[in-house]
C-alpha positions, -999 to +999 in steps of 0.1 A: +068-105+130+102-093+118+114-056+127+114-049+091+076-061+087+068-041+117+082-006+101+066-008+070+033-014+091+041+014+109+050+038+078+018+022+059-006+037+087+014+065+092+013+076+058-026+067+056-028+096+082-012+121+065-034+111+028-065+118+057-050+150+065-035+165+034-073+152+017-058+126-006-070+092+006-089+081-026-057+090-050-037+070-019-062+040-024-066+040-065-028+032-059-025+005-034-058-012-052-040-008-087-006-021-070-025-049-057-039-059-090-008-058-114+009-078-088-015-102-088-013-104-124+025-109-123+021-136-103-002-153-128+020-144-155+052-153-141+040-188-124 
């Protein structure tokens, strides 16, 4: 695993502790699930 992989592993759970703490975890996962879904429909798009 690269050093750059590794940070943004890091900043991902890091910042999935502070959506637990500041009570925001289900806006924080609408995103990443709508984020995963447009890209996978660029992907199709753009293949």
């Amino acid at each position: 695993m690269s050093l750059k992989s590794s940070i943004y592993k890091m900043l991902r759970i890091w910042n999935d502790a502070s959506a637990v703490r500041k009570g925001k975890v289900g806006k924080r996962v609408g995103r990443r699930v709508a984020g995963k879904a447009t890209g996978k429909m660029l992907k199709k798009l753009f293949k």
